[in-house]
Each structure stands twice: as structure tokens, then as C-alpha cells.
C-alpha positions in Angstrom: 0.8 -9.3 12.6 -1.5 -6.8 12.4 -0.4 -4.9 15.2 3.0 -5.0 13.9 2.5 -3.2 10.8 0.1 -0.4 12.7 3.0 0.0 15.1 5.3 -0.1 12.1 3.2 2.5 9.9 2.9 5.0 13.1 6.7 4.8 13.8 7.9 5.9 10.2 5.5 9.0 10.7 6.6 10.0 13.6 10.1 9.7 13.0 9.6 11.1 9.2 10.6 8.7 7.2 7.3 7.5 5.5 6.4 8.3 1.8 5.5 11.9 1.7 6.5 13.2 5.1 8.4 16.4 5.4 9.4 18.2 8.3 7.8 21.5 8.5 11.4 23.6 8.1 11.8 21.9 4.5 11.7 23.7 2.0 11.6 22.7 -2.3 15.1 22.0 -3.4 16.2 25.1 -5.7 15.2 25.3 -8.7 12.4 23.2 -8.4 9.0 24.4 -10.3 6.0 24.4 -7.1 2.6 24.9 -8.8 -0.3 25.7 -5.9 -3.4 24.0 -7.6 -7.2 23.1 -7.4 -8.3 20.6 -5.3 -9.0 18.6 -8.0 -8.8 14.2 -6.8 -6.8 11.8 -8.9 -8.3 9.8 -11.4 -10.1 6.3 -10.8 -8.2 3.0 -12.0 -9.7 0.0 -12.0 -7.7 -2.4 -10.6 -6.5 -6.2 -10.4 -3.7 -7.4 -7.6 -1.3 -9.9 -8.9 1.2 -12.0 -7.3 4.6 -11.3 -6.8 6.9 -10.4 -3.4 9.8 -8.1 -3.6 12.1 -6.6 -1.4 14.7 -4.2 -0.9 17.5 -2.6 0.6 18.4 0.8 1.1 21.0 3.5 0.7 21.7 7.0 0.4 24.1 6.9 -2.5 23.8 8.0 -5.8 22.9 5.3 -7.8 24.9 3.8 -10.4 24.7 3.9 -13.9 21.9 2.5 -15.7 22.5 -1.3 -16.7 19.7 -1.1 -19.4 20.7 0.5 -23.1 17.4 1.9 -24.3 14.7 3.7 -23.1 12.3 1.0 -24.8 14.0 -1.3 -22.3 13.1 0.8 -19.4 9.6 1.1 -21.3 9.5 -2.8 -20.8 10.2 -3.1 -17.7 8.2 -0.4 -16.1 5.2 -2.3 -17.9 6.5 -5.7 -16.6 6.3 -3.9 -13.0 3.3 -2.3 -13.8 1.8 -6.3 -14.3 3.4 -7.1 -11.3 2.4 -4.9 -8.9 -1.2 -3.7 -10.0 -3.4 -3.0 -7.3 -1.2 -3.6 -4.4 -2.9 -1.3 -2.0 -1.4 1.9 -0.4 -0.1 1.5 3.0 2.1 3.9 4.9 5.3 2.1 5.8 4.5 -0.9 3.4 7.2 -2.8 1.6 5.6 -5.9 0.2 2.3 -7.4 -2.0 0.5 -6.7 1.2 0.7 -3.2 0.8 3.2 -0.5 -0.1 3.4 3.1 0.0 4.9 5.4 -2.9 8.8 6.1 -2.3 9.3 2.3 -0.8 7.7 1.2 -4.4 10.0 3.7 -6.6 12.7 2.3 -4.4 11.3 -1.8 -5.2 11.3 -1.2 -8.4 14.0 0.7 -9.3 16.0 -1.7 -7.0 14.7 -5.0 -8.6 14.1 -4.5 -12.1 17.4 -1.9 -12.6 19.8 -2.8 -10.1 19.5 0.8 -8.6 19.4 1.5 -4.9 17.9 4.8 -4.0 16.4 5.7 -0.1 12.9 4.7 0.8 11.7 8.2 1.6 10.2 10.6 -0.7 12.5 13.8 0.3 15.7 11.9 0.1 14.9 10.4 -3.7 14.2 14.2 -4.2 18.6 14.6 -3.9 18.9 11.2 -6.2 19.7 11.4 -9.5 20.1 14.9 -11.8 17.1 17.1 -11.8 15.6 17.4 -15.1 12.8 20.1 -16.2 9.5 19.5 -16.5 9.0 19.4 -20.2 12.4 17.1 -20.5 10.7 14.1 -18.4 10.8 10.6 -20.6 10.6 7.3 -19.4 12.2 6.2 -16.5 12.1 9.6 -14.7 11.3 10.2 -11.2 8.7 12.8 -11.2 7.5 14.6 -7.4 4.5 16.1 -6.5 3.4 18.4 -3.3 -0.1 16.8 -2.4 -0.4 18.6 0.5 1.2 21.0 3.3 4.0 18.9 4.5 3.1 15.6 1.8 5.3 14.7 -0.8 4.2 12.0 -3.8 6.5 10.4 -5.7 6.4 8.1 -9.0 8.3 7.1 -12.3 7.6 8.4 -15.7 6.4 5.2 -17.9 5.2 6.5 -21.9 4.0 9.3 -23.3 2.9 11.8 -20.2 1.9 8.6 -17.9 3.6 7.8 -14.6 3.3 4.5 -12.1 3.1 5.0 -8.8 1.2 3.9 -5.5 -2.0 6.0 -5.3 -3.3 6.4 -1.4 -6.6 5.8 -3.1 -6.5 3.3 -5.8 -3.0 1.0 -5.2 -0.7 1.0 -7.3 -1.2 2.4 -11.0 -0.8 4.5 -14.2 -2.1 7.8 -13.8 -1.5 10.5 -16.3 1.0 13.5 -15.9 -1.5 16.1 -17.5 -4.7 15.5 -15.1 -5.5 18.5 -13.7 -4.6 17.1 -9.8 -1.2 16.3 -10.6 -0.6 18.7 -13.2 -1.1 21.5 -10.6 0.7 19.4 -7.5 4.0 19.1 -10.3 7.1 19.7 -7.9 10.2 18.2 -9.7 11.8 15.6 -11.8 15.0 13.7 -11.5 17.0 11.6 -13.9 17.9 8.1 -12.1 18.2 5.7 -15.3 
């Protein structure tokens, strides 16, 4: 099983598709805000895995309108995936408990606690939604960061300045918008819910 997921992992990089791969002709959609930063790390979580297995389908389509009415609903359930999904461990190509990697969770949980289908990869979910400035993102917001070269990073905005994704270093967490790493790695937002 093992194997499988090593052979899995190194198939979605070759042929592009895994969270943060972009072909080196890509460029930033227009319009798009591209800081060039220090090489500051992320912050540290500590964190707890819980139980819970999810899964997903995917599609190119824009995604349909939101099915929740407030943005303290969306609060909730970020927080309830949040709960649900702390700690899972980063793992290129990874859909499941057993390890994930950043676009395929935006696209588990947008999928499973909104109804929403959006594409597994990182530079398709940039072409999702409406893009929204920087200083307009609340709750629910896909925000997108350059980490690197040809690496894309991708999460969803959950309160005040705070976003969940899957770190490649500490699983999936809250980390906060204004740290210096992300703050200078800030490439766009898009409105989804």
C-alpha cells in the first residue's frame, strides 16, 4: 500500500497536478498582487490527529451558490473541519486521514461541508470563484500563496486574519495571514462561498 501512494504522489508531480505544481510558462493570473518576500518559515502548531474519512470528487466548474446564509455559518463549519481534520499530515497526492496535501483539502472541505465542487489542483482553484482583494478577504475565502519558484499554497480564510490549510510541515492547521512568511508569499484571493 505503501508503494501505491509513492507511485501515486510521484505521478501527480510529474504530470502537474499536485498541490502547488506549476508549469514553468505560468504565469500569476492578472491582476493578482505577487509580493517577493524573506525567507522567513511558517509558524509551529501543535497538533492532535482526529478521526474522520472524507472524500471527494472533482470538477472544473464553477461552483454553485453557497447553500449556507451567514458567514457565522461558514465560521462554524470551518471550525467543525478544523476539529476534524487537525493534524492530518501533509502528503503530496493525499486525499484521506492518512494524509492530504493543500488544494485536495480545500477541495474536501469545500466539497463536504458546503456542497461545492472545485478541482484538486492549486492553479485551477486559482480560476474558481471571483477574485477578491487582499484587504476584502472574510471568512470562507480562498486565499493563494507563491512559496516557491514554481509552488503554489493554497488555504481558506477562517476569522479574523486566520486561514486553515495543510502545512508541508505541521498537517493540517490555523496559521495566521499576517506572519511575516505568508504575508510576503500573499498571491491572491477568490470568493467561492
Amino acid at each position: 500500500m505503501k508503494i501505491q501512494t509513492v507511485l501515486t504522489a510521484i505521478f501527480l508531480v510529474l504530470t502537474g497536478m499536485a498541490c502547488g505544481v506549476v508549469p514553468r510558462s505560468t504565469q500569476p493570473p492578472s491582476g493578482t498582487i505577487v509580493s517577493e518576500g524573506a525567507s522567513a518559515s511558517p509558524e509551529s502548531d501543535t497538533t492532535a490527529k482526529s478521526e474522520n474519512s472524507t472524500s471527494s470528487s472533482t470538477d472544473n466548474s464553477a461552483p454553485p451558490a453557497m447553500k449556507v446564509s451567514s458567514l457565522n455559518e461558514v465560521k462554524v463549519s470551518l471550525m467543525q473541519a478544523y476539529r476534524d481534520w487537525k493534524g492530518t499530515p501533509y502528503v503530496l497526492g493525499g486525499g484521506s486521514q492518512e494524509g492530504v496535501d493543500c488544494s485536495r483539502f480545500v477541495n474536501i472541505v469545500l466539497d463536504d461541508y458546503f456542497g461545492i465542487d472545485v478541482p484538486t489542483n492549486t492553479k485551477e482553484q486559482l480560476n474558481v470563484g471571483s477574485k477578491i482583494r487582499r484587504k476584502a478577504v472574510r471568512t470562507g475565502d480562498l486565499v493563494f500563496f507563491r512559496t516557491g519558484r514554481k509552488t503554489l499554497h493554497v488555504g481558506i480564510a477562517v476569522n479574523s486574519g486566520e486561514f486553515l490549510h495543510a502545512s508541508t510541515s505541521n498537517g493540517v492547521m490555523i496559521s495566521k495571514l499576517g506572519k511575516i512568511y505568508w504575508r510576503n508569499r500573499f498571491l491572491a484571493a477568490r470568493r467561492v462561498l
